[in-house]
C-alpha angles and dihedrals in degrees: 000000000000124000123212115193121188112232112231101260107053133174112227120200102218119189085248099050141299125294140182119229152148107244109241143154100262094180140010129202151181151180130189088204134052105265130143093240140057141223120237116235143182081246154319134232123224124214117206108252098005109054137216110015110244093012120136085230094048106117149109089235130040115297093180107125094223099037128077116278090224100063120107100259108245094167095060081134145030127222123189123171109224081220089068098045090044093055088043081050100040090043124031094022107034118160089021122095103299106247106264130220110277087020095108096045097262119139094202120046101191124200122214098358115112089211096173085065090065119083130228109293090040109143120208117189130212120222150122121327093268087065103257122129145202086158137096128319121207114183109217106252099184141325117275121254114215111243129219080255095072073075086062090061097045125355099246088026092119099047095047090060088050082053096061134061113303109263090033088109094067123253139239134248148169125244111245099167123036134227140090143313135199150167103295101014113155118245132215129190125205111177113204 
């Protein structure tokens, strides 16, 4: 088994350019109910096997209002790259209010990490802005797939995600190492 670790500059190719960053959390969210959206916050704190404390996905088993409550919960967070929400904005939606961070029900808003590139087992660590870590670790579970309540959010919305590269749209994952997030956080991939 090989192991792939970002180094802490990357350069990211957007759908709108390229650009050189250090990956990092831009945004987090939550919600206790199941909403589409998601509230903003200085930060949120992530439980192993369960997710985002006081969140309406947080959970050992399923959450999700249309799946089975026994399933292992592999959609305990939610990751969306900004890049993702300002091309929608920029794009489908030019000259109406830009898509912010949590609007779209994710609890993690990256910056400068293509997530729907890495495949499932992909751990991404949570640390200082340099990139080291000592934080929480969450292991991608699946892309996500956009929902008729994106609709909910902005009439077109879900067809403007199914317009644009597949993981665009932020993928799932499930939290196998506790601890908190917050707002400029740096990020680390290892890709297993």
């Amino acid at each position: 088994m090989s192991t792939t670790t970002t180094t802490t500059t990357s350069t990211t190719t957007t759908l709108t350019g390229t650009t050189t960053t250090h990956p990092r959390v831009l945004s987090v969210s939550k919600s206790p109910t199941h909403t589409i959206s998601k509230t903003p916050v200085p930060s949120i704190t992530l439980l192993p096997n369960h997710g985002v404390s006081g969140d309406c996905h947080a959970g050992k088993t399923t959450q999700h209002a249309t799946s089975s409550t026994t399933a292992n919960n592999l959609r305990q967070i939610h990751l969306l790259p900004i890049e993702s929400l300002r091309h929608i904005s920029s794009t489908s939606f030019k000259g109406t209010k830009p898509l912010t961070p949590g609007g779209i029900g994710e609890n993690v808003t990256t910056e400068g990490i293509e997530l729907g590139n890495l495949p499932p087992g992909t751990e991404i660590h949570f640390g200082n802005q340099d990139g080291g870590e000592n934080g929480a670790v969450v292991v991608i579970t699946s892309v996500r797939e956009p929902g008729p309540g994106l609709d909910r959010v902005r009439p077109g919305l879900r067809e403007a995600f199914r317009g644009v590269r597949k993981g665009w749209w932020g993928v799932l994952g499930v939290v196998v190492k506790g601890g908190g997030v917050r707002g400029g956080m740096g990020v680390r991939v290892v890709v297993k």
